[in-house]
N, CA, C and O atoms as a GROMACS GRO file, in nm:
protein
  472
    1UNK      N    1   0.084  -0.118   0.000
    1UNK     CA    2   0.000   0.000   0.000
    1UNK      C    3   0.089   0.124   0.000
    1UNK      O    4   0.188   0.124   0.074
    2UNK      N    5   0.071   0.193  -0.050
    2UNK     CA    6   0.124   0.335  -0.072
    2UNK      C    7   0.013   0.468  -0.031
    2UNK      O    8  -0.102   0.470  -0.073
    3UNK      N    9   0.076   0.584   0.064
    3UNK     CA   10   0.000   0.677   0.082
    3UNK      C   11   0.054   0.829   0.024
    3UNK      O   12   0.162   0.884   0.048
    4UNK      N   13  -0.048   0.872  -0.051
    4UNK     CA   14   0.023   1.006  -0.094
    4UNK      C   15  -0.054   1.079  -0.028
    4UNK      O   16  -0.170   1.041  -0.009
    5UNK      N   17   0.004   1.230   0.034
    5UNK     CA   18  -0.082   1.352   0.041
    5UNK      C   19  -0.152   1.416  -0.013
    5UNK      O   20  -0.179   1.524   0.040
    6UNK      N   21  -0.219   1.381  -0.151
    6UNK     CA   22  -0.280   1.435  -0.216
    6UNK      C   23  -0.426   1.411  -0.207
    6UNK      O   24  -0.457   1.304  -0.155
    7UNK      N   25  -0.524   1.489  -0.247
    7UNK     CA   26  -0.676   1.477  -0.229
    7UNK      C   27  -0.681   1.443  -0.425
    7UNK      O   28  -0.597   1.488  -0.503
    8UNK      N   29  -0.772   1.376  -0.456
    8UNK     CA   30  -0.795   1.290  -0.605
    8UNK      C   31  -0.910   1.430  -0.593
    8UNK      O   32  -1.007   1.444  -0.519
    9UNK      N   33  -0.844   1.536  -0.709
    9UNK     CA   34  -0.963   1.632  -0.732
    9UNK      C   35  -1.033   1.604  -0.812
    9UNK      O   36  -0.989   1.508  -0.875
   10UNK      N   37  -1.153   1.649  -0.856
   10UNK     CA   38  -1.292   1.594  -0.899
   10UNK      C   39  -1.272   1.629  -1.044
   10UNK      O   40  -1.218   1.732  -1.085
   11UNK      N   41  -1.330   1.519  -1.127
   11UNK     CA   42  -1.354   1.522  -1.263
   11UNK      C   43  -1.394   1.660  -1.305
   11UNK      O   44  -1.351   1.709  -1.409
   12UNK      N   45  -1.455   1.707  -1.247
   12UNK     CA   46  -1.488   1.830  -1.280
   12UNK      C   47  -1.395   1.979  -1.297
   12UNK      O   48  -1.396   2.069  -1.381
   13UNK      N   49  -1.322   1.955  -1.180
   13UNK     CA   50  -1.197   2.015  -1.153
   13UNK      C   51  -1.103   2.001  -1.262
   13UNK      O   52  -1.079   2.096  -1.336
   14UNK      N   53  -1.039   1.868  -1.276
   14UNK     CA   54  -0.962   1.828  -1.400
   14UNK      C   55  -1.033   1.890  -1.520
   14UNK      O   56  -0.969   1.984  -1.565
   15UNK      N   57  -1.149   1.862  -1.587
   15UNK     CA   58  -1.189   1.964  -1.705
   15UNK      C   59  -1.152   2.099  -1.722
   15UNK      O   60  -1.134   2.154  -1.830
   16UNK      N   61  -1.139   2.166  -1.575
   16UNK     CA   62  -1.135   2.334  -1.610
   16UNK      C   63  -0.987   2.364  -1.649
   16UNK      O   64  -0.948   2.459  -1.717
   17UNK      N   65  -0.900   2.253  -1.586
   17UNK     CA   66  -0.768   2.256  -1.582
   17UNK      C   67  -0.714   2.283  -1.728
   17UNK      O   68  -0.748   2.213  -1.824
   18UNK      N   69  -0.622   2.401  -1.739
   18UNK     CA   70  -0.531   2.408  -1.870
   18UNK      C   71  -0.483   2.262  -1.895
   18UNK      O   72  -0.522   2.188  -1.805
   19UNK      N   73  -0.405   2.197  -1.996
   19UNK     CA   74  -0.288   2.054  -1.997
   19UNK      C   75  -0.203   2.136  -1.938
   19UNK      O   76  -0.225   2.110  -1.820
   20UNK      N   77  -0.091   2.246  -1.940
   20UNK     CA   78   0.004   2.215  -1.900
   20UNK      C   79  -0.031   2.216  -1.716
   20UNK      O   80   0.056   2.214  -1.629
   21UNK      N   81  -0.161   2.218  -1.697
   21UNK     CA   82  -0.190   2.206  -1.493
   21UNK      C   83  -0.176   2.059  -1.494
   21UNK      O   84  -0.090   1.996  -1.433
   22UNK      N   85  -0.270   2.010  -1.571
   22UNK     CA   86  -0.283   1.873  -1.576
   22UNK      C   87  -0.210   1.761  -1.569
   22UNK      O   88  -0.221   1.652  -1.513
   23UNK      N   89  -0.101   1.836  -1.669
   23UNK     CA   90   0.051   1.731  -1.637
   23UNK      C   91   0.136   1.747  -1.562
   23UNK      O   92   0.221   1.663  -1.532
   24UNK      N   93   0.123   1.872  -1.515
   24UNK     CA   94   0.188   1.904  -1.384
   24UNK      C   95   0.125   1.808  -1.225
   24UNK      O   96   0.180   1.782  -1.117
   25UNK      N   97  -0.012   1.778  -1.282
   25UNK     CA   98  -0.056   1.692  -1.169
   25UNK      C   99   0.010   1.534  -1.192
   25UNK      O  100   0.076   1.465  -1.113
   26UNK      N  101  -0.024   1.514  -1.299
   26UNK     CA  102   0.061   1.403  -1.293
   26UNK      C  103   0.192   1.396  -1.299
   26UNK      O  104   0.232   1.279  -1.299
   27UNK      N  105   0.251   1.454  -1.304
   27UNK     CA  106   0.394   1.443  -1.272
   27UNK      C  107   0.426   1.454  -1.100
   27UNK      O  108   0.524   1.405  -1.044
   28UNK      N  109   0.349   1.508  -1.055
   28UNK     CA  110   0.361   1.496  -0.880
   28UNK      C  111   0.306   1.419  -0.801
   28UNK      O  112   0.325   1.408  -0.680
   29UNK      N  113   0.207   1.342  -0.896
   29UNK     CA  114   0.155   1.216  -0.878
   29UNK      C  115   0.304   1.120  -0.878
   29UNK      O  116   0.370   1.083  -0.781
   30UNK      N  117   0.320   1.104  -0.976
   30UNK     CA  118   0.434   1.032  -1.022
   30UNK      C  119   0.604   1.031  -0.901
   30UNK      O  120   0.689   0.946  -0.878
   31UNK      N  121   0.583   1.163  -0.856
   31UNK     CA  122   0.707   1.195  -0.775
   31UNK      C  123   0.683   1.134  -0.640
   31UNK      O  124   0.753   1.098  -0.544
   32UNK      N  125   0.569   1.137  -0.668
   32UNK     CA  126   0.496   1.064  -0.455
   32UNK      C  127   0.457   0.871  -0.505
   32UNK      O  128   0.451   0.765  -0.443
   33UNK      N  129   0.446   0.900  -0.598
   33UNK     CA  130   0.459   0.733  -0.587
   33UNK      C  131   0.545   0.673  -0.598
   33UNK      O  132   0.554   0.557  -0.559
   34UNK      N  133   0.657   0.756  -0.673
   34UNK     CA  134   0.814   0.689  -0.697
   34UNK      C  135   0.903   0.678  -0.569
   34UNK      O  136   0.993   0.594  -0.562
   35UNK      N  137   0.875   0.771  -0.462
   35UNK     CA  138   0.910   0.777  -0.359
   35UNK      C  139   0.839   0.679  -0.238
   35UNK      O  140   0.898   0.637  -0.138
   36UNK      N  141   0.698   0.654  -0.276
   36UNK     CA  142   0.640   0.545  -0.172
   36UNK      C  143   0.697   0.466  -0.165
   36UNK      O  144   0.747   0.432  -0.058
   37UNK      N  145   0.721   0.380  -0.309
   37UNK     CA  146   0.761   0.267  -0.367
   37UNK      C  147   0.889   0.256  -0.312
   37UNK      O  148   0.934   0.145  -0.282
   38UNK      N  149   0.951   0.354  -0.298
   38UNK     CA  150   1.109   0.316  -0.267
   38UNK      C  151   1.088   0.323  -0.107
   38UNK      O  152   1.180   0.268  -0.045
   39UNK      N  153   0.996   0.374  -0.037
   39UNK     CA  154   1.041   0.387   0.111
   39UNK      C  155   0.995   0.263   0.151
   39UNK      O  156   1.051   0.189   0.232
   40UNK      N  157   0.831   0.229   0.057
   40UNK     CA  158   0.794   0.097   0.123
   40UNK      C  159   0.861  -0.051   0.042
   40UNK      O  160   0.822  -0.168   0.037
   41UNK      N  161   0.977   0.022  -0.015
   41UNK     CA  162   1.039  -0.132  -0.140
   41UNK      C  163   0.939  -0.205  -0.182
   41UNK      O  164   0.940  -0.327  -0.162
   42UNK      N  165   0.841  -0.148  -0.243
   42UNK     CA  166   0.774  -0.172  -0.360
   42UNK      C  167   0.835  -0.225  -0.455
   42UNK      O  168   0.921  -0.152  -0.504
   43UNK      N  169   0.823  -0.334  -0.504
   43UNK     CA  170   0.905  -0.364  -0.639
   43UNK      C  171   0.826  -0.311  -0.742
   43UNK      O  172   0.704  -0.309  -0.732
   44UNK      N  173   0.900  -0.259  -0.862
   44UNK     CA  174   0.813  -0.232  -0.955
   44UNK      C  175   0.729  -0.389  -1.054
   44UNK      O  176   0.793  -0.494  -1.044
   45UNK      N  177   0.647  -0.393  -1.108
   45UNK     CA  178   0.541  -0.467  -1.153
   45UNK      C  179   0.643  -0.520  -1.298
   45UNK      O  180   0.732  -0.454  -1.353
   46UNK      N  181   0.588  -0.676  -1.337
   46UNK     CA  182   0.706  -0.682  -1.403
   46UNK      C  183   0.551  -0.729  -1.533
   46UNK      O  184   0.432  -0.720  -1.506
   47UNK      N  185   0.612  -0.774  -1.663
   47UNK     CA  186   0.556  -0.758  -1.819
   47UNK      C  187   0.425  -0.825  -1.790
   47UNK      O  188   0.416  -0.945  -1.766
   48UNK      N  189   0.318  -0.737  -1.794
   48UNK     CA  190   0.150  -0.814  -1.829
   48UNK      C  191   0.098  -0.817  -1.659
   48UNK      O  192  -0.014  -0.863  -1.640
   49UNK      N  193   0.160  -0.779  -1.563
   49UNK     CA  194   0.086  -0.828  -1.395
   49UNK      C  195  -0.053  -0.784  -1.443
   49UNK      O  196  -0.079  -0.722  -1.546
   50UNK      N  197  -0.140  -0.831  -1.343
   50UNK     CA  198  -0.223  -0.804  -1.316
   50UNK      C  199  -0.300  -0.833  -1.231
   50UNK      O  200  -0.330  -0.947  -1.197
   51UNK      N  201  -0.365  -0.678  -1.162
   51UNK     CA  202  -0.392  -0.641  -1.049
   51UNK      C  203  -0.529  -0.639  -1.020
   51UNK      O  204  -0.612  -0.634  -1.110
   52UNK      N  205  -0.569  -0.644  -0.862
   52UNK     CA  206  -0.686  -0.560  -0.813
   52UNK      C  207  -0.614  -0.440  -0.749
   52UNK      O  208  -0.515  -0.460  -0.678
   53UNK      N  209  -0.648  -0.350  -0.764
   53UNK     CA  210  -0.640  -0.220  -0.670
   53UNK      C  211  -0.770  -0.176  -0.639
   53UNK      O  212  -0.877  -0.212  -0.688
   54UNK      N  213  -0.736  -0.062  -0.518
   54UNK     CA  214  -0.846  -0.011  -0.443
   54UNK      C  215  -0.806   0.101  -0.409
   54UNK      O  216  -0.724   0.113  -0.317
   55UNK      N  217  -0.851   0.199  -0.471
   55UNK     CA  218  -0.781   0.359  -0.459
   55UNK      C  219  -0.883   0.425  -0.340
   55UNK      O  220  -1.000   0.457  -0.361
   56UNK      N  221  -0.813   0.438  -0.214
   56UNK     CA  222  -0.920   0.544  -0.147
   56UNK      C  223  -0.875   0.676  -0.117
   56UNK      O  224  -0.764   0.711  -0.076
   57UNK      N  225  -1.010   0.769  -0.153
   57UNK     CA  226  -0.970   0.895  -0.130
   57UNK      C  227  -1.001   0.936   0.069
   57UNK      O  228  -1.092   0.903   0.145
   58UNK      N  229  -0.901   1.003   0.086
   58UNK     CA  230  -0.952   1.031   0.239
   58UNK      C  231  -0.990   1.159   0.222
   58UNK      O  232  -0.901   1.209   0.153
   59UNK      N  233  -1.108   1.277   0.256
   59UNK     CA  234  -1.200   1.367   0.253
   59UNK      C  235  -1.253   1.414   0.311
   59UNK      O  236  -1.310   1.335   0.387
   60UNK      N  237  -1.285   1.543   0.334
   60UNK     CA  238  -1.346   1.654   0.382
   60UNK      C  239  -1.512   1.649   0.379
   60UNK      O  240  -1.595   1.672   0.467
   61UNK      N  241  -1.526   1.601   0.216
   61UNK     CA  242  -1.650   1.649   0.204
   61UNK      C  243  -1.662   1.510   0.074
   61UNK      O  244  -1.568   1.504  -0.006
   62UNK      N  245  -1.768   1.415   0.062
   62UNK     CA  246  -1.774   1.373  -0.078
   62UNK      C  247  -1.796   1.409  -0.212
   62UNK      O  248  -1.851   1.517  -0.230
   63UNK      N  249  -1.752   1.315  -0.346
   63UNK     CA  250  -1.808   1.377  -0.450
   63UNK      C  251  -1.948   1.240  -0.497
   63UNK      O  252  -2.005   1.145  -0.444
   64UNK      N  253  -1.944   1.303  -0.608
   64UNK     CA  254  -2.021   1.237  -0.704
   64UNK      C  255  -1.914   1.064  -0.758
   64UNK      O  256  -1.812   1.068  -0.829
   65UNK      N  257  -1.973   0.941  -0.704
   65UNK     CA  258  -1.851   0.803  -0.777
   65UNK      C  259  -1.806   0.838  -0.924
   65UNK      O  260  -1.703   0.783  -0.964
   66UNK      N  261  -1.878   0.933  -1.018
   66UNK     CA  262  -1.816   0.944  -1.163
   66UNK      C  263  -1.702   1.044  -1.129
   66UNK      O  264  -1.584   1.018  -1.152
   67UNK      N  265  -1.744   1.157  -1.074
   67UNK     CA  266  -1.628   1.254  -1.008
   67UNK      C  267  -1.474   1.195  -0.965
   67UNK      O  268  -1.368   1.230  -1.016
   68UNK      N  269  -1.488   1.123  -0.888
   68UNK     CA  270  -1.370   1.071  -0.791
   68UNK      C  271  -1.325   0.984  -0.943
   68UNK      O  272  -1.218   1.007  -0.998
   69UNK      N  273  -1.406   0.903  -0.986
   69UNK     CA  274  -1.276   0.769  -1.106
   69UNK      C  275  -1.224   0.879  -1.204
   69UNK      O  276  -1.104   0.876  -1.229
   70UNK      N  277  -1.299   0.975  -1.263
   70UNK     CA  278  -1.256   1.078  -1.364
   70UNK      C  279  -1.164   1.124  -1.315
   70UNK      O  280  -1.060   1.090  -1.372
   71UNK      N  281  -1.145   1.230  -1.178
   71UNK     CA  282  -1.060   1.254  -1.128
   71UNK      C  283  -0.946   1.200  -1.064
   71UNK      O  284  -0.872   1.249  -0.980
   72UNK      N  285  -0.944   1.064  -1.132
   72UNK     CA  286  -0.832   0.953  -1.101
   72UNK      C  287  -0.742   0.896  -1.190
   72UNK      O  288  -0.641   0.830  -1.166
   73UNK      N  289  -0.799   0.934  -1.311
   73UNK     CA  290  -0.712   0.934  -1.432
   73UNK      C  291  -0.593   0.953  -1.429
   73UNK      O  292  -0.529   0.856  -1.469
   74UNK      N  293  -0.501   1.086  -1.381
   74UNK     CA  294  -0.378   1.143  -1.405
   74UNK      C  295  -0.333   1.044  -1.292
   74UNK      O  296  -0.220   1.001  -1.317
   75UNK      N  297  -0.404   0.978  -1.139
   75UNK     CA  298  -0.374   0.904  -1.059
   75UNK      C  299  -0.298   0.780  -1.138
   75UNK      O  300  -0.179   0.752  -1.140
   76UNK      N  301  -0.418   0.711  -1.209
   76UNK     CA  302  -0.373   0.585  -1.260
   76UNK      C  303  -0.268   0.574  -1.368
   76UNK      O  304  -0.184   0.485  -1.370
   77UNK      N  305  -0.283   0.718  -1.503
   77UNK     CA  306  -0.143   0.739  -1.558
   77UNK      C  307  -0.022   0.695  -1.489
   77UNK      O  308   0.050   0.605  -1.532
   78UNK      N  309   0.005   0.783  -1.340
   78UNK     CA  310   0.120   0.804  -1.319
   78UNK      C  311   0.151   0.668  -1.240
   78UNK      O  312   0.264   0.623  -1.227
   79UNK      N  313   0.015   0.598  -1.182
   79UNK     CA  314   0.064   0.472  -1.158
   79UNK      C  315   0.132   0.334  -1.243
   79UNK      O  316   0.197   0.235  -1.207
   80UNK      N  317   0.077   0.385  -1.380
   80UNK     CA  318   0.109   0.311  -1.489
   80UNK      C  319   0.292   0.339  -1.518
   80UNK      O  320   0.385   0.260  -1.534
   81UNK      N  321   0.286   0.473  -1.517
   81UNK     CA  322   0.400   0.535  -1.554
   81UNK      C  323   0.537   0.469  -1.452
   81UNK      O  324   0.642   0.423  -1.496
   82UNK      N  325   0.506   0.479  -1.336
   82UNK     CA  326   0.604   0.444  -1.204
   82UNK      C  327   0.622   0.267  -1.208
   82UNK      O  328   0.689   0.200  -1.129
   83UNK      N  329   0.536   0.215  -1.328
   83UNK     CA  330   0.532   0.058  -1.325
   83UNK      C  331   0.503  -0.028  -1.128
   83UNK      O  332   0.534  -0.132  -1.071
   84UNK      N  333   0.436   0.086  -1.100
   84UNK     CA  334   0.302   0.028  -0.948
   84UNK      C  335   0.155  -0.074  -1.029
   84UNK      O  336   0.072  -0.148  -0.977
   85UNK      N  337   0.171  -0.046  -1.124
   85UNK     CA  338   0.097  -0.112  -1.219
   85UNK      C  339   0.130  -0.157  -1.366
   85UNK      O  340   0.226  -0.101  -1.417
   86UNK      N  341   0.079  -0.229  -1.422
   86UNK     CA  342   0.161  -0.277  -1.587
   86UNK      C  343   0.073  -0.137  -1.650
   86UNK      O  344   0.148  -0.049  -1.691
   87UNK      N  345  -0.039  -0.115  -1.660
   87UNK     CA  346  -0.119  -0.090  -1.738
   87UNK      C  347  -0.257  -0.028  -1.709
   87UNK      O  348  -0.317  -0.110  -1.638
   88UNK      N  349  -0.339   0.086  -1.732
   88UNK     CA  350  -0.441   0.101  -1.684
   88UNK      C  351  -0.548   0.081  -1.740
   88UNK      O  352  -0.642   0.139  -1.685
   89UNK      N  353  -0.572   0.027  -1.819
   89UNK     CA  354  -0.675  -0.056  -1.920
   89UNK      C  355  -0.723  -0.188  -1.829
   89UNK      O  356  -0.653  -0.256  -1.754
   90UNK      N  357  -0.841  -0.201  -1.853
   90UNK     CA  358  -0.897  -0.325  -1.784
   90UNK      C  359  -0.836  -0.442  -1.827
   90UNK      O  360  -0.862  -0.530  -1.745
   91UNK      N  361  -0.775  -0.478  -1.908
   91UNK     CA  362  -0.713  -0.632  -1.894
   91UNK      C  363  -0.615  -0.632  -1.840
   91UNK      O  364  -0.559  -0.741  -1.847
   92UNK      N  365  -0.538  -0.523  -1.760
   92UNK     CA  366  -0.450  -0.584  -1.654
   92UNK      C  367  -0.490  -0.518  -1.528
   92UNK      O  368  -0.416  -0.536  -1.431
   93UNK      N  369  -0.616  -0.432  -1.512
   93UNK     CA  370  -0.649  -0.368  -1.381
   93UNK      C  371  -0.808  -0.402  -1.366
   93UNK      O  372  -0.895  -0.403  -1.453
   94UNK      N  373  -0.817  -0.432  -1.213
   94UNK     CA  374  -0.917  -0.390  -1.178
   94UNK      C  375  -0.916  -0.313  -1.050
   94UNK      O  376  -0.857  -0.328  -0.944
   95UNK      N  377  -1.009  -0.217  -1.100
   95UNK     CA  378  -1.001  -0.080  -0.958
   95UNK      C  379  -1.093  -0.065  -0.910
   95UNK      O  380  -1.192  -0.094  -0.976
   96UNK      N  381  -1.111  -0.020  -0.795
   96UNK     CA  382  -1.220   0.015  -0.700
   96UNK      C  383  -1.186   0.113  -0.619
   96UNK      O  384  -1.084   0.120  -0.549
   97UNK      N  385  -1.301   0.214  -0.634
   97UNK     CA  386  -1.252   0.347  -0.583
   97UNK      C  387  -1.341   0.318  -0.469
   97UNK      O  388  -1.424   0.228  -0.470
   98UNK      N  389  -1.312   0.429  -0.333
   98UNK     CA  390  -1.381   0.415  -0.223
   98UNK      C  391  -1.369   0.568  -0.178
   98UNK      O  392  -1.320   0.643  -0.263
   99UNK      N  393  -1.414   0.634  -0.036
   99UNK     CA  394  -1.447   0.784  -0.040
   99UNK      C  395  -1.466   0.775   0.128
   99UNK      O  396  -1.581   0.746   0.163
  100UNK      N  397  -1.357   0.800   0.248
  100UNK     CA  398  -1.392   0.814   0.347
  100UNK      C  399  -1.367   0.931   0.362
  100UNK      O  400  -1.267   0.989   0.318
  101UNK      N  401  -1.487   0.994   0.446
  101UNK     CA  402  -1.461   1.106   0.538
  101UNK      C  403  -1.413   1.110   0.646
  101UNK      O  404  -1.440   1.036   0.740
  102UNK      N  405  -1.289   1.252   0.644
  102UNK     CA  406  -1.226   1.248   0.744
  102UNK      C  407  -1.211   1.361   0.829
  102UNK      O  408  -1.192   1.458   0.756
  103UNK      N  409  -1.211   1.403   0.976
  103UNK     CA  410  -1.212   1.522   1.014
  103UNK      C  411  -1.110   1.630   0.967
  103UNK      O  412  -0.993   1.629   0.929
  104UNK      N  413  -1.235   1.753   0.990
  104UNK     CA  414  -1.142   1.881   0.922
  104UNK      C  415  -1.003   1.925   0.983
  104UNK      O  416  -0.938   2.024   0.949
  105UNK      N  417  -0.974   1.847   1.067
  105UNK     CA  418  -0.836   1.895   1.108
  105UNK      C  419  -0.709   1.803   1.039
  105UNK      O  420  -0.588   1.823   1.025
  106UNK      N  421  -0.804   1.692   1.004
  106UNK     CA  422  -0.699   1.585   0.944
  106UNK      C  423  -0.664   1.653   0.781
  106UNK      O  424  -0.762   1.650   0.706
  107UNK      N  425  -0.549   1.707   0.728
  107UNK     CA  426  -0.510   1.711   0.552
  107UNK      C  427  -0.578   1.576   0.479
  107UNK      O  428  -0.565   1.462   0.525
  108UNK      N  429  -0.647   1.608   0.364
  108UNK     CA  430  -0.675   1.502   0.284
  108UNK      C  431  -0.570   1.445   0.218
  108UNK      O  432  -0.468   1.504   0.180
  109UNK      N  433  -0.604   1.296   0.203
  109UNK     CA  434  -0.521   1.164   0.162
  109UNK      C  435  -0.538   1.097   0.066
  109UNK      O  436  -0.657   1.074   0.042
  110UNK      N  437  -0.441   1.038  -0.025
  110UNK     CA  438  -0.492   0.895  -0.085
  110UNK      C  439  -0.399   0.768  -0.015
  110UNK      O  440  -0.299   0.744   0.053
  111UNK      N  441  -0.514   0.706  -0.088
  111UNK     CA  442  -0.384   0.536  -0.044
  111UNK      C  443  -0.445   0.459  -0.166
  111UNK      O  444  -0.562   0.473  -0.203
  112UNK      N  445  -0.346   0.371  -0.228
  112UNK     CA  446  -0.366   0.275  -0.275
  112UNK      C  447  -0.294   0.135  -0.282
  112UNK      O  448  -0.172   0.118  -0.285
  113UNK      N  449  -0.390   0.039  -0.284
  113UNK     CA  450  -0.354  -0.101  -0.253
  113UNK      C  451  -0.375  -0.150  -0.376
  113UNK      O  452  -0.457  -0.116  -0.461
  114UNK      N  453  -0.259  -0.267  -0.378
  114UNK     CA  454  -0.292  -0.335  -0.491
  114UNK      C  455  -0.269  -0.478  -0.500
  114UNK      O  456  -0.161  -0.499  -0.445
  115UNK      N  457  -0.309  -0.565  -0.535
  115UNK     CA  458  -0.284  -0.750  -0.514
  115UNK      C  459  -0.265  -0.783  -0.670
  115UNK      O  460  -0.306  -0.725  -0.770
  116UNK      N  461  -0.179  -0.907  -0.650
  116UNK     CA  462  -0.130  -0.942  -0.772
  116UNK      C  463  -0.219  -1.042  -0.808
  116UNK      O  464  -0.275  -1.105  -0.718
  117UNK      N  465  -0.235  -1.059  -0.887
  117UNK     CA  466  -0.361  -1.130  -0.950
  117UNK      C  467  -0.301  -1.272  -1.039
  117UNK      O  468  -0.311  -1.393  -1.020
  118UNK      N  469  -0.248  -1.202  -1.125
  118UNK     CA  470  -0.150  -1.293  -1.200
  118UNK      C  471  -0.019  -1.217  -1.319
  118UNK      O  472   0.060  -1.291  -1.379
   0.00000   0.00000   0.00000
């Protein structure tokens, strides 16, 4: 499992976004997972794995379930990218997003888990 500080902003959010915001998100996506991976020796994923993951957002306030997976896109890119995953296409992933609320004093979170499948 890996935890980043980041809150998964809402599909909606991502639309208003210029690309060059956009890839700037994923690229800091990418910098916090490359770093999980190495603190928690994550091995990277080797040709074709395939996974279940379970991306949860930790939150203030909920969204809409289309909101949170849309707004998970640049997430799963950069998980693809960091090889935490082969691939983000359904024949080597399956994902499941989840949405706890958490008190306002706590910073919002992600975590994601993932099991090897085959």
């Amino acid at each position: 499992m890996i935890t980043l500080p980041y809150q998964i902003p809402s599909r909606n959010q991502i639309d208003k976004m210029h690309w060059a915001k956009k890839t700037k998100l994923r690229k800091n996506w990418e910098i916090l997972i490359r770093n999980q991976m190495a603190l928690n020796k994550i091995e990277p994923c080797g040709l074709g794995c395939i996974f279940d993951i379970t991306v949860i957002s930790y939150r203030h306030r909920r969204i809409d379930p289309d909101n949170l997976i849309g707004g998970a896109k640049q997430l799963l890119d950069a998980l693809s990218r960091e090889s935490f995953i082969w691939d983000d296409s359904f024949k080597y992933l399956n994902p499941e997003y989840k949405q706890i609320l958490i008190k306002k004093d706590i910073e919002p979170f992600t975590t994601v888990e993932r099991e090897l499948i085959r």
